[in-house]
CHARMM internal coordinates of N, CA and C (Angstrom, degrees):
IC EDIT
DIST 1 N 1 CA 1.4418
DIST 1 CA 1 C 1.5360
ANGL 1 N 1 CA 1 C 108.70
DIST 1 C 2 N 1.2753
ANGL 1 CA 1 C 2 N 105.86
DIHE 1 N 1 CA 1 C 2 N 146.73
DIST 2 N 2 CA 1.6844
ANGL 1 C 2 N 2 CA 112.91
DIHE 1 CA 1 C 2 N 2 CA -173.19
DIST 2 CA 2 C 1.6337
ANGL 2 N 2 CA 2 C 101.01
DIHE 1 C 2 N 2 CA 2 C -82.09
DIST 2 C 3 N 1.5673
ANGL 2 CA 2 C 3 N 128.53
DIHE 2 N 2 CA 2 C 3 N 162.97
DIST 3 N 3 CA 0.9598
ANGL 2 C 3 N 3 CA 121.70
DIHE 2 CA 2 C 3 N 3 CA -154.11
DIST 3 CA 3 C 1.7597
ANGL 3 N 3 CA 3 C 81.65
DIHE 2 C 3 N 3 CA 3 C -114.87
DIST 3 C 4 N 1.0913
ANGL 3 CA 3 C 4 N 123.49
DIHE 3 N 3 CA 3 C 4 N 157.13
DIST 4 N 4 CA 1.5409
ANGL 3 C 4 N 4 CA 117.88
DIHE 3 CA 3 C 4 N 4 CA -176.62
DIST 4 CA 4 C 1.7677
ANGL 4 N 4 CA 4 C 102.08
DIHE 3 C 4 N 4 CA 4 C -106.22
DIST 4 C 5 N 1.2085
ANGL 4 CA 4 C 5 N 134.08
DIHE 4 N 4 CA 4 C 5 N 159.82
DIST 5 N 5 CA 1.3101
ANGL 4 C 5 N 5 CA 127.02
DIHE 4 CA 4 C 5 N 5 CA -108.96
DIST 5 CA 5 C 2.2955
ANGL 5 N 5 CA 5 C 75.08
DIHE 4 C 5 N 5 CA 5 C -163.72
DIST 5 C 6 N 1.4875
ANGL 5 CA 5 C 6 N 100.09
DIHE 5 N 5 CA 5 C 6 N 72.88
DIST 6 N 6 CA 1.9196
ANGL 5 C 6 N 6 CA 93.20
DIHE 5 CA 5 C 6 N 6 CA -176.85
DIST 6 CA 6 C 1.7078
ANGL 6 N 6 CA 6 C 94.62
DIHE 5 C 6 N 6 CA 6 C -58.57
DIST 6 C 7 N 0.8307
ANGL 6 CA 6 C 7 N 146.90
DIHE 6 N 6 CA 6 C 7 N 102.03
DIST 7 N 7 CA 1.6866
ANGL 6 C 7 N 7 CA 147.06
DIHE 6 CA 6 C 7 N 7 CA 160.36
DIST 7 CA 7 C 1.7181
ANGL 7 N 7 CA 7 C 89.01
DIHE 6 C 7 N 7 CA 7 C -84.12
DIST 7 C 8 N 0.9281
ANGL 7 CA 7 C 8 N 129.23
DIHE 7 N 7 CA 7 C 8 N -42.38
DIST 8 N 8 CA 1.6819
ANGL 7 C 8 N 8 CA 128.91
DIHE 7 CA 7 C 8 N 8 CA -166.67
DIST 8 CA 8 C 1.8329
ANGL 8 N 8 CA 8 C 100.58
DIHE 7 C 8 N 8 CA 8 C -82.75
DIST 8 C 9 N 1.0094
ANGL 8 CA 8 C 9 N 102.96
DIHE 8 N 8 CA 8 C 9 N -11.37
DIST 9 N 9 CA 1.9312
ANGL 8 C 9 N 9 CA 100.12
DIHE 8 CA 8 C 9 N 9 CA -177.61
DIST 9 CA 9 C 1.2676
ANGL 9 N 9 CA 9 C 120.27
DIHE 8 C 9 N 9 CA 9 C -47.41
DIST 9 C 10 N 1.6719
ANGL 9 CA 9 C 10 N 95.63
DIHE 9 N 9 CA 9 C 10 N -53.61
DIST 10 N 10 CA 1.3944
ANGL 9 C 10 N 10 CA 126.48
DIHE 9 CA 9 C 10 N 10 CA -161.44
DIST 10 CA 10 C 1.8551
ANGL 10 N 10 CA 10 C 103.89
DIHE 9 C 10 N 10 CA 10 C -79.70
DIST 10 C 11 N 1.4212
ANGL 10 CA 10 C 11 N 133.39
DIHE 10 N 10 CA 10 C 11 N 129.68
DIST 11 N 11 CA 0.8355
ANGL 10 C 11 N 11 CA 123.28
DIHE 10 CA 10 C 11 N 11 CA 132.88
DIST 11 CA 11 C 1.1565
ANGL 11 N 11 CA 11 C 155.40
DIHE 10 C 11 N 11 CA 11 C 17.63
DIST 11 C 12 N 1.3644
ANGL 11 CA 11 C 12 N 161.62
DIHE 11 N 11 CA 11 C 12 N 169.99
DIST 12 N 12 CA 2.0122
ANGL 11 C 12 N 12 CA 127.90
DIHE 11 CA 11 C 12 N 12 CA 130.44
DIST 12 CA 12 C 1.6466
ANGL 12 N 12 CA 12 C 79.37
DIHE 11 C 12 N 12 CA 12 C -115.73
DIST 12 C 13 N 1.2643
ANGL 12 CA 12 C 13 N 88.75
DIHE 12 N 12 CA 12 C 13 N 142.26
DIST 13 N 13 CA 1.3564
ANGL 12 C 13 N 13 CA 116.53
DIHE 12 CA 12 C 13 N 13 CA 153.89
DIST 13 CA 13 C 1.1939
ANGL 13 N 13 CA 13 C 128.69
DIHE 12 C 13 N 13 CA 13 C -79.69
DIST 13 C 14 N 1.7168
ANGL 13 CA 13 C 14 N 127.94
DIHE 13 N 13 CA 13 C 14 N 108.82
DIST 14 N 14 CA 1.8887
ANGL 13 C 14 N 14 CA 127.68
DIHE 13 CA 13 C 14 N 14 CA -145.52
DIST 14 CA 14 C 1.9833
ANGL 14 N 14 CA 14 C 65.18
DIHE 13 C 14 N 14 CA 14 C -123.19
DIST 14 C 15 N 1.1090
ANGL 14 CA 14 C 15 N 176.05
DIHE 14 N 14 CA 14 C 15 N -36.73
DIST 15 N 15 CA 1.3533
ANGL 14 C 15 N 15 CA 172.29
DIHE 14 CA 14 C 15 N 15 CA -166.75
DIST 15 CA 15 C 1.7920
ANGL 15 N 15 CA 15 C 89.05
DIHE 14 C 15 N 15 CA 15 C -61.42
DIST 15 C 16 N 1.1456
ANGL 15 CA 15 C 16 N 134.33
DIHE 15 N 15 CA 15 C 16 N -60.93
DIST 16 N 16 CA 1.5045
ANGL 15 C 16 N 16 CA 150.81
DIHE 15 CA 15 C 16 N 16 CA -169.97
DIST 16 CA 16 C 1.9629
ANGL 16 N 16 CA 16 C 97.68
DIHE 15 C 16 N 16 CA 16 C -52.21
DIST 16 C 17 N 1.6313
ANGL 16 CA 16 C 17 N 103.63
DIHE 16 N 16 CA 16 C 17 N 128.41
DIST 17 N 17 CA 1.2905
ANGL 16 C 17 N 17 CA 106.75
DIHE 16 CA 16 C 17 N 17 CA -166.96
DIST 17 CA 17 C 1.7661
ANGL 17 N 17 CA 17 C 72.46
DIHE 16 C 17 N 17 CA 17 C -84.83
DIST 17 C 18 N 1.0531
ANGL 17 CA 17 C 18 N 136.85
DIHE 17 N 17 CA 17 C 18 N 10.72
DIST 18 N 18 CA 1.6210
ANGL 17 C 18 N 18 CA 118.80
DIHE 17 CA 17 C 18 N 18 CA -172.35
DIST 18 CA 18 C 1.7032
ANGL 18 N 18 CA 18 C 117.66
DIHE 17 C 18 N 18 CA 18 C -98.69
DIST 18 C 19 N 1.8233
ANGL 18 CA 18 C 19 N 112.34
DIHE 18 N 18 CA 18 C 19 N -1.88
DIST 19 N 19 CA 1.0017
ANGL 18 C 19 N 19 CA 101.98
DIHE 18 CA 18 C 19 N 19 CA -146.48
DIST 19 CA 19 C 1.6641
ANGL 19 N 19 CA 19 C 92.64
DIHE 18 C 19 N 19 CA 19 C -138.15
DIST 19 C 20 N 1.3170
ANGL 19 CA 19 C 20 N 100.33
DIHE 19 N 19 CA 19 C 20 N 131.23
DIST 20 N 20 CA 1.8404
ANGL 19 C 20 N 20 CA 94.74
DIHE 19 CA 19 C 20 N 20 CA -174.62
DIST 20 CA 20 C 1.2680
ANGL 20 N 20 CA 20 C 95.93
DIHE 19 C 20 N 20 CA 20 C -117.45
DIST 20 C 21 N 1.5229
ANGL 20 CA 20 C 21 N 92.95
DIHE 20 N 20 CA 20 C 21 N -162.81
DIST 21 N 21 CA 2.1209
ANGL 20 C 21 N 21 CA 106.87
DIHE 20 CA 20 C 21 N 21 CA -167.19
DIST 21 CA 21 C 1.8591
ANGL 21 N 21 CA 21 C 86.16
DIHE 20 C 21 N 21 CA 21 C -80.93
DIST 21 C 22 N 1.5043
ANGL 21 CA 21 C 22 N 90.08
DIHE 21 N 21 CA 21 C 22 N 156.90
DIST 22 N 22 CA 1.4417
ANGL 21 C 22 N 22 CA 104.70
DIHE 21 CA 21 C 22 N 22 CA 177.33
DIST 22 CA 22 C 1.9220
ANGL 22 N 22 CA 22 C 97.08
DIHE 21 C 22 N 22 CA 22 C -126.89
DIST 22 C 23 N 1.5836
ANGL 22 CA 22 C 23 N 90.62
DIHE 22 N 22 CA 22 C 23 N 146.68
DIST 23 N 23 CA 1.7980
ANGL 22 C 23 N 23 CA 86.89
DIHE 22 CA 22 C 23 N 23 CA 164.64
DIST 23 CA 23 C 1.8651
ANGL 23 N 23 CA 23 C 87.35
DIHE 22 C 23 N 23 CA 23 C 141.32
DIST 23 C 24 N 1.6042
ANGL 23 CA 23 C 24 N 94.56
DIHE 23 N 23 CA 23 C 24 N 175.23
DIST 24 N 24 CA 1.8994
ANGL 23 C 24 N 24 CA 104.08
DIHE 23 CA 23 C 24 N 24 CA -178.76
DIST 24 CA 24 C 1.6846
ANGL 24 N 24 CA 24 C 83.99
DIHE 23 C 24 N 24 CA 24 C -49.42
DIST 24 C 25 N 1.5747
ANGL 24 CA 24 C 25 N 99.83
DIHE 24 N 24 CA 24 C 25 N 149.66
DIST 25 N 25 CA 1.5386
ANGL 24 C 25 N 25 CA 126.74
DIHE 24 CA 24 C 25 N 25 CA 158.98
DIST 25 CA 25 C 1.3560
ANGL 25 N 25 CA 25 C 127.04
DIHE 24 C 25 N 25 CA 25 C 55.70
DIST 25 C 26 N 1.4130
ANGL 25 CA 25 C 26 N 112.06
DIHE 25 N 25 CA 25 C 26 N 13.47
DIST 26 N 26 CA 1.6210
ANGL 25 C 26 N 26 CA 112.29
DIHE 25 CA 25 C 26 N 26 CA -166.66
DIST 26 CA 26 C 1.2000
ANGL 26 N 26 CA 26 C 85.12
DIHE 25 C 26 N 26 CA 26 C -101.37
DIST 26 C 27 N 1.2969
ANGL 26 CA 26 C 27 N 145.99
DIHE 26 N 26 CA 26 C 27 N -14.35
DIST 27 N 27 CA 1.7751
ANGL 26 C 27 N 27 CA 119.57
DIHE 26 CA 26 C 27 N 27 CA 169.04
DIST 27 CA 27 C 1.7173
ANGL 27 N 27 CA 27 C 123.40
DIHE 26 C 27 N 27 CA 27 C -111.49
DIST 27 C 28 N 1.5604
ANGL 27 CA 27 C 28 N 92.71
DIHE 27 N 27 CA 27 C 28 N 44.50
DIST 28 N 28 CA 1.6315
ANGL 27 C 28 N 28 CA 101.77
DIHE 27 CA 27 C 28 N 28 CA 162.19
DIST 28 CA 28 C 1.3493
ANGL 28 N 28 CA 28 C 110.85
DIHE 27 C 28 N 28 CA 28 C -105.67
DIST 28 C 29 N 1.0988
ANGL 28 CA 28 C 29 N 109.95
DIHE 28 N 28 CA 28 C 29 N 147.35
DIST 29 N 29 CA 1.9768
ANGL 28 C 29 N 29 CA 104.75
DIHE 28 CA 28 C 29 N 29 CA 163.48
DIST 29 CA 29 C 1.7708
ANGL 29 N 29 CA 29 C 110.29
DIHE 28 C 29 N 29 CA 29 C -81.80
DIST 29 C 30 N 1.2379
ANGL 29 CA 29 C 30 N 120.06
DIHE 29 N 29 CA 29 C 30 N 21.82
DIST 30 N 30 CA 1.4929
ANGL 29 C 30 N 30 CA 112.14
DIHE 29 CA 29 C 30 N 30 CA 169.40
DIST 30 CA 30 C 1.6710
ANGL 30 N 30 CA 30 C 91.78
DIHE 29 C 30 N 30 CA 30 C -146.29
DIST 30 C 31 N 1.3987
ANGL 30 CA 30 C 31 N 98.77
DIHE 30 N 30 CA 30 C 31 N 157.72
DIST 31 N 31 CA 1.5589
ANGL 30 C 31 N 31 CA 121.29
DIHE 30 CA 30 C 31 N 31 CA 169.41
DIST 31 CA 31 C 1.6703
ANGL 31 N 31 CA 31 C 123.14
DIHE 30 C 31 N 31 CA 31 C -97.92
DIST 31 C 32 N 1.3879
ANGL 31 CA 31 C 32 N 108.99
DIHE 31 N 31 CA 31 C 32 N 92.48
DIST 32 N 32 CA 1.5368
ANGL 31 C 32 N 32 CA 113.84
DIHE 31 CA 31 C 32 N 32 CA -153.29
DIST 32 CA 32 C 1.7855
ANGL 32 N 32 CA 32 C 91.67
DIHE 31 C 32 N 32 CA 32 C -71.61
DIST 32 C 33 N 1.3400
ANGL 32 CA 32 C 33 N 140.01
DIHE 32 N 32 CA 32 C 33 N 8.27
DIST 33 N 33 CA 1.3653
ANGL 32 C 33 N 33 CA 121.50
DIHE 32 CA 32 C 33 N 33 CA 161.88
DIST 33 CA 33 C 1.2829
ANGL 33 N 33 CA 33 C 128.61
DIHE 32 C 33 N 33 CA 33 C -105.66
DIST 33 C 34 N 1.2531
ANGL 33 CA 33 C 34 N 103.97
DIHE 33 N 33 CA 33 C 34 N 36.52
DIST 34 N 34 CA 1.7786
ANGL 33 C 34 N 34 CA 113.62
DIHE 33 CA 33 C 34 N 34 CA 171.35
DIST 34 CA 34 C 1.5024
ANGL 34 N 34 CA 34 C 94.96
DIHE 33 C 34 N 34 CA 34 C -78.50
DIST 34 C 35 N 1.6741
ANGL 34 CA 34 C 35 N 93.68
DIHE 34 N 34 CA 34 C 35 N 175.81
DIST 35 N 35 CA 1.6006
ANGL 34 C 35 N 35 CA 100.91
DIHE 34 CA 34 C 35 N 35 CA -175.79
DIST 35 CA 35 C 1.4545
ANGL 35 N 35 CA 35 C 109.51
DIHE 34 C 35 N 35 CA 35 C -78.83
DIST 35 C 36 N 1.2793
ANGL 35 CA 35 C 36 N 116.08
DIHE 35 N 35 CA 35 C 36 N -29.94
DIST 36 N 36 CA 1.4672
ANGL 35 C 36 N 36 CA 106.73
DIHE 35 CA 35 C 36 N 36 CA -161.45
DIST 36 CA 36 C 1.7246
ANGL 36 N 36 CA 36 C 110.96
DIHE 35 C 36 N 36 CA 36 C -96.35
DIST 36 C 37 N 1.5624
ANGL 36 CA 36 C 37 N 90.91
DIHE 36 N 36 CA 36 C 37 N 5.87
DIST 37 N 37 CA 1.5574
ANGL 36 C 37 N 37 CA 90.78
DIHE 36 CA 36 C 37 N 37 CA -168.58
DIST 37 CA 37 C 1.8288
ANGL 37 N 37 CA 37 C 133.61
DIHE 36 C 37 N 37 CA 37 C -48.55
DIST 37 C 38 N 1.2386
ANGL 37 CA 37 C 38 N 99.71
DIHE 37 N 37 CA 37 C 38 N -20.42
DIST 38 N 38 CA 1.3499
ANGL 37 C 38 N 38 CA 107.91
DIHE 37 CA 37 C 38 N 38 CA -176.94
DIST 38 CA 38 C 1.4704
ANGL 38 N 38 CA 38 C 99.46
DIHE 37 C 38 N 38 CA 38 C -79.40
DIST 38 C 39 N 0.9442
ANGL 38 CA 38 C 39 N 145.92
DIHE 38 N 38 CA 38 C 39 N -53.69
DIST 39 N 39 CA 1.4183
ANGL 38 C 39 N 39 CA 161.86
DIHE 38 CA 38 C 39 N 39 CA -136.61
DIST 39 CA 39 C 2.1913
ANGL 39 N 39 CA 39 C 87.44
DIHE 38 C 39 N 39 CA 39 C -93.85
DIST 39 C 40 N 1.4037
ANGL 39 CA 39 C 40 N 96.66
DIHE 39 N 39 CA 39 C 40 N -57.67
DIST 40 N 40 CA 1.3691
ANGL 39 C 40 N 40 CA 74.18
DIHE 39 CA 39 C 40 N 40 CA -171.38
DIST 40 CA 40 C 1.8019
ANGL 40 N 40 CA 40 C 117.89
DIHE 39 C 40 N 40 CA 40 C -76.29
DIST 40 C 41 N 1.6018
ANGL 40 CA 40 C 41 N 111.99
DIHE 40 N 40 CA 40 C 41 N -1.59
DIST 41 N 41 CA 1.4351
ANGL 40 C 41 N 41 CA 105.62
DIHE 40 CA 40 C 41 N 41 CA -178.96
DIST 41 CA 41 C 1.8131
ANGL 41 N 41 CA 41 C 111.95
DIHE 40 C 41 N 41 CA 41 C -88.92
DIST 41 C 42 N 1.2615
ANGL 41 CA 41 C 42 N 99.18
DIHE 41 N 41 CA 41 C 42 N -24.73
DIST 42 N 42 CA 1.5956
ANGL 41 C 42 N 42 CA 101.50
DIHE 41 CA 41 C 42 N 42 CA 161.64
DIST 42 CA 42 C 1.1055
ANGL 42 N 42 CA 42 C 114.18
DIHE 41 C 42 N 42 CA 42 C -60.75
DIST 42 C 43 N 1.3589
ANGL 42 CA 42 C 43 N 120.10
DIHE 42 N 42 CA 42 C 43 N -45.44
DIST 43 N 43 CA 1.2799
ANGL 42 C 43 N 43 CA 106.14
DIHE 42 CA 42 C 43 N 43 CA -167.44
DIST 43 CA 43 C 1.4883
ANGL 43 N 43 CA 43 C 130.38
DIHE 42 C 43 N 43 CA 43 C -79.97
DIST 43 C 44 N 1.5813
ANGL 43 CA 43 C 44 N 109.13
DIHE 43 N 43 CA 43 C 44 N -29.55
DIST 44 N 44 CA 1.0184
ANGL 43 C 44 N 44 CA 118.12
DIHE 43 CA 43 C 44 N 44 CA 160.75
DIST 44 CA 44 C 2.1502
ANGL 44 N 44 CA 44 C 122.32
DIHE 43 C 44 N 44 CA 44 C -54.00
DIST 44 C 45 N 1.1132
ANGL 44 CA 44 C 45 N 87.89
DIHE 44 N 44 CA 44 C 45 N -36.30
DIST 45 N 45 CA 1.7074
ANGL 44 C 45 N 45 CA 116.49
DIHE 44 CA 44 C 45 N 45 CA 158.77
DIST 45 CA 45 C 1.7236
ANGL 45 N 45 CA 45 C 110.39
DIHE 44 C 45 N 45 CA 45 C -36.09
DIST 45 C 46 N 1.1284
ANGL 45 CA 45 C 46 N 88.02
DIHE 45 N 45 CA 45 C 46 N -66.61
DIST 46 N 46 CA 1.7582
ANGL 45 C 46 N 46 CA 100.23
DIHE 45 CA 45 C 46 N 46 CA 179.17
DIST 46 CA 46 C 1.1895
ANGL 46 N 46 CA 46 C 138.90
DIHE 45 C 46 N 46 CA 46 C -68.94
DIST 46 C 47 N 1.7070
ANGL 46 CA 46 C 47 N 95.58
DIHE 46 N 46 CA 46 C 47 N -28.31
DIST 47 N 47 CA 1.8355
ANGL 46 C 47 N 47 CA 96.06
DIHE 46 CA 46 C 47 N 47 CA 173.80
DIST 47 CA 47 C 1.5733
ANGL 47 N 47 CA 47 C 100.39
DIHE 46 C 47 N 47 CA 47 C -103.62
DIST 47 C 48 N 1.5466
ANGL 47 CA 47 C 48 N 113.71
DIHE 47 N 47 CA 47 C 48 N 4.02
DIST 48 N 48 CA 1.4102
ANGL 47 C 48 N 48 CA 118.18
DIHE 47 CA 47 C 48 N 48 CA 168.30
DIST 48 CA 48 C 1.9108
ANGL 48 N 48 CA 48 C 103.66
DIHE 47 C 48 N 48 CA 48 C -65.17
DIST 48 C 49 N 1.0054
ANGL 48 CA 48 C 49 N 102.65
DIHE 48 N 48 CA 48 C 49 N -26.81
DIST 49 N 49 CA 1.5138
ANGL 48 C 49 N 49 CA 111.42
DIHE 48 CA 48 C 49 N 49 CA -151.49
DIST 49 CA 49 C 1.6236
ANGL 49 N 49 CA 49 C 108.87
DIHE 48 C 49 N 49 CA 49 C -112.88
DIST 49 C 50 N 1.4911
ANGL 49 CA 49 C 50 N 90.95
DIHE 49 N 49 CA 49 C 50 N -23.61
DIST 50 N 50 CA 2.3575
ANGL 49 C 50 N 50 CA 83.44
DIHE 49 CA 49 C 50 N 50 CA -171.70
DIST 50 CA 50 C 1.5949
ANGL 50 N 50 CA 50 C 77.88
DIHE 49 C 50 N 50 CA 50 C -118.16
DIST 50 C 51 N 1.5424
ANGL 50 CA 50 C 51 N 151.35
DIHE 50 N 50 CA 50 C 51 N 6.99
DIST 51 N 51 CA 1.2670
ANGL 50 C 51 N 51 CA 114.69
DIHE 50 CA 50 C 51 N 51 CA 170.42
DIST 51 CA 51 C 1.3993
ANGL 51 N 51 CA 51 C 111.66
DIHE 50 C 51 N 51 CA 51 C -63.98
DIST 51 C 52 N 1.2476
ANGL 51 CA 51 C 52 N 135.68
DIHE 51 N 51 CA 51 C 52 N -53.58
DIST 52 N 52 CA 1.6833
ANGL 51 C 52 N 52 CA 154.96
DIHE 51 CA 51 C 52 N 52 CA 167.65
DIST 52 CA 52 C 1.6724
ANGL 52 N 52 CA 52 C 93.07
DIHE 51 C 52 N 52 CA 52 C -6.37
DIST 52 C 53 N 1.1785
ANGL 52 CA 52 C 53 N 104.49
DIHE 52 N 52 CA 52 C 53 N -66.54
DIST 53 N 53 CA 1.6392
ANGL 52 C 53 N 53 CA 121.54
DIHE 52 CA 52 C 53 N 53 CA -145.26
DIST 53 CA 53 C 2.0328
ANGL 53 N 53 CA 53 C 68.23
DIHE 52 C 53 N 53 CA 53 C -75.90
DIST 53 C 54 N 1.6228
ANGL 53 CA 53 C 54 N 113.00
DIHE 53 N 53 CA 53 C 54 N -77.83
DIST 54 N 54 CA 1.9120
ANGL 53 C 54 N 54 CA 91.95
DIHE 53 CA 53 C 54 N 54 CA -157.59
DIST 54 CA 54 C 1.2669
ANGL 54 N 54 CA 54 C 111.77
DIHE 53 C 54 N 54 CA 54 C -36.65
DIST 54 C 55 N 1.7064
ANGL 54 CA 54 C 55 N 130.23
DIHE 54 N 54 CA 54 C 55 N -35.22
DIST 55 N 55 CA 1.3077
ANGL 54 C 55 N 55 CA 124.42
DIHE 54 CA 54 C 55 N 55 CA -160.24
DIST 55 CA 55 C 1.8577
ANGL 55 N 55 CA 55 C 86.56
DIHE 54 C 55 N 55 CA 55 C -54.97
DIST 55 C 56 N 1.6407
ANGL 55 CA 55 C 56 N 96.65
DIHE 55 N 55 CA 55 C 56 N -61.51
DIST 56 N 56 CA 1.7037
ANGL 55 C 56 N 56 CA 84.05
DIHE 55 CA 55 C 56 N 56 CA -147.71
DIST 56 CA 56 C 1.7062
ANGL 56 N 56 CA 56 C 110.41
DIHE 55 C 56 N 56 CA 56 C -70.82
DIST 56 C 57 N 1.6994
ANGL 56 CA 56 C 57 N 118.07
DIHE 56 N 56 CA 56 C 57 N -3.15
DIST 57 N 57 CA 0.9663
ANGL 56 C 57 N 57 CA 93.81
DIHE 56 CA 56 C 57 N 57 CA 164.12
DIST 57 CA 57 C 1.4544
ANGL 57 N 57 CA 57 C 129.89
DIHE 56 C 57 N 57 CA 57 C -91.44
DIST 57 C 58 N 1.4764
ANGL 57 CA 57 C 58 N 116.25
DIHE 57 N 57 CA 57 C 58 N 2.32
DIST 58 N 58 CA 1.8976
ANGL 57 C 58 N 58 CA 107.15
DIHE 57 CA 57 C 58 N 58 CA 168.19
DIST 58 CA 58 C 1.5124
ANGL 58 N 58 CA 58 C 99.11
DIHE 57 C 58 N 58 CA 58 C -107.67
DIST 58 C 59 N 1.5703
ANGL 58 CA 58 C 59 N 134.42
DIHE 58 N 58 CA 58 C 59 N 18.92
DIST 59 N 59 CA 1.3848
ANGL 58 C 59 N 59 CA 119.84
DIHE 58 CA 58 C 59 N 59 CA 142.26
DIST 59 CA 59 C 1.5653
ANGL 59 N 59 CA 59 C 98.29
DIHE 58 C 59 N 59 CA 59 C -75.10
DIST 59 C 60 N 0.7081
ANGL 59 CA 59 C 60 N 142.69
DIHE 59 N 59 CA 59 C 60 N -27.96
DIST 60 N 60 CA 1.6146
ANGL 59 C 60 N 60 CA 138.37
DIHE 59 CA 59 C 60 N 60 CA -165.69
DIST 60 CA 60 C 1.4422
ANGL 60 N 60 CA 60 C 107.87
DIHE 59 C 60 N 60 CA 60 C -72.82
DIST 60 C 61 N 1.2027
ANGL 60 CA 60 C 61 N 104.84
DIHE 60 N 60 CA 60 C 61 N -43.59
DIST 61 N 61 CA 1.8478
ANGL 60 C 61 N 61 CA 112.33
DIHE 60 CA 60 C 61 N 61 CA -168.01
DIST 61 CA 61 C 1.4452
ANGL 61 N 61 CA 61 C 104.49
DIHE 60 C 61 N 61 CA 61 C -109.13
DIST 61 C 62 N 1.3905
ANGL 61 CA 61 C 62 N 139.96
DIHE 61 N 61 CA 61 C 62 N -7.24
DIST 62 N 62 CA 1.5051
ANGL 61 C 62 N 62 CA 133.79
DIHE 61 CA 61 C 62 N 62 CA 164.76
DIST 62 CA 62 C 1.6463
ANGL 62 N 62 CA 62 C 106.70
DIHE 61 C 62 N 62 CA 62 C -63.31
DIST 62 C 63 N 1.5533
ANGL 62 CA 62 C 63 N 99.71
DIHE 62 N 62 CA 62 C 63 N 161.60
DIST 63 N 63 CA 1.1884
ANGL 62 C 63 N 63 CA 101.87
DIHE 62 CA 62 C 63 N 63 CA -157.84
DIST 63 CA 63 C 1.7780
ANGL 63 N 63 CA 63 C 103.31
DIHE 62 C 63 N 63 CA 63 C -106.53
DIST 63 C 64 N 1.4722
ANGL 63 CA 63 C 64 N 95.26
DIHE 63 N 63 CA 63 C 64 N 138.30
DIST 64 N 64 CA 2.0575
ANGL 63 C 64 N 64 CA 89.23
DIHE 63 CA 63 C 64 N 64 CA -153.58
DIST 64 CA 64 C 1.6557
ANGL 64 N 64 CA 64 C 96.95
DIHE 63 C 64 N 64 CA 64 C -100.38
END
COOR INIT
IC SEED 1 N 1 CA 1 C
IC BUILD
């Protein structure tokens, strides 16, 4: 027989510099229910994704 494992016995210790809030969304560094949130994660999305391509397209067309 497997031995059962109390993880729920114990407390959490919030005094412990080791131990943060638990639950949906407490371990992002942003709060995805602001208003503008959609708008700003695309967008960040996009210049995540076409800066590459501007770099290499004005190394292409600067003048050497």
């Amino acid at each position: 027989m497997v031995a059962r494992r109390g993880f729920h016995s114990t407390r959490a210790q919030m005094s412990s510099p080791y131990h943060y809030p638990e639950g949906p969304r407490s371990n992002i560094p942003f709060n995805p229910l602001t208003k503008f949130f959609a708008f700003r994660y695309w967008t960040f999305m996009a210049v995540g994704f076409g800066a590459p391509f501007g770099v290499a397209v004005w190394q292409t067309y600067k003048n050497q």
